[in-house]
C-alpha positions in Angstrom: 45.5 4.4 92.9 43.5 1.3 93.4 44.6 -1.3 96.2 46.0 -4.2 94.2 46.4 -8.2 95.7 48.9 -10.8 94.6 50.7 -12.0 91.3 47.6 -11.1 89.3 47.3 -7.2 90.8 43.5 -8.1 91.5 42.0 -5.0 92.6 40.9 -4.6 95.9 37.5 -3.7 95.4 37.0 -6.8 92.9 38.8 -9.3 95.2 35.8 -8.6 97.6 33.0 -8.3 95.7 33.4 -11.9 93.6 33.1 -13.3 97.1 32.8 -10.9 100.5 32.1 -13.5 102.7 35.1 -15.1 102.1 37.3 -11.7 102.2 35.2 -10.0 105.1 34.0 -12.6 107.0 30.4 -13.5 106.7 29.4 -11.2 109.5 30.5 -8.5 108.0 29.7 -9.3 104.7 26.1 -10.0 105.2 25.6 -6.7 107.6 27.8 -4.2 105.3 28.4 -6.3 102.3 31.7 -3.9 101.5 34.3 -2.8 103.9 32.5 -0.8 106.5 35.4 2.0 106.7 37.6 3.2 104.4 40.9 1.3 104.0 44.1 2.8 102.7 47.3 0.9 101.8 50.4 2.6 102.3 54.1 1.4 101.3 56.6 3.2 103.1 60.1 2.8 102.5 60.6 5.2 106.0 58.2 4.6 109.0 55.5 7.3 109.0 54.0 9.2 111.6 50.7 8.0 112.7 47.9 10.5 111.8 44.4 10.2 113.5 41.1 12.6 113.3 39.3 14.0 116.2 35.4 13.6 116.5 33.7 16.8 116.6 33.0 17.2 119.7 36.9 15.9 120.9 37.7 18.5 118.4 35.6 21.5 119.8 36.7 20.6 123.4 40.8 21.0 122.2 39.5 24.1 120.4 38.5 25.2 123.4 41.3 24.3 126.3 44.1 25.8 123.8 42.1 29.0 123.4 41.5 29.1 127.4 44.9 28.4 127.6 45.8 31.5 125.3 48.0 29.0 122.7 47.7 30.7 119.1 45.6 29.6 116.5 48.6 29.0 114.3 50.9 27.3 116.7 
């Protein structure tokens, strides 16, 4: 579901767009003119574990110290 701001449940998206310079910065606004990443909300009643994404090549080179070091594919 859509990120919603405040009282009036603006969406996200809209809040920027009427006016990005004031939501973004102007920096960023004039260079990107939308958030330059995607941006997730989440509400937690429990803390959540942290989850993060390798680059390729970070990924390929941890592909490639487990298998040297003989760790299973499905450990």
């Amino acid at each position: 579901a859509p990120s919603v701001v405040g009282e009036t449940r603006t969406p996200l998206d809209e809040l920027i767009a009427a006016d990005p310079a004031a939501q973004l910065g102007t920096a960023v606004a004039d260079r990107f003119g939308s958030l330059p990443f995607l941006f997730k909300v989440l509400a937690a009643a429990a803390p959540l574990s942290l989850q993060a994404h390798p680059s390729v090549p970070q990924a390929e080179a941890g592909y490639a110290r487990e298998d040297a070091a003989g760790i299973p594919i499905d450990a």
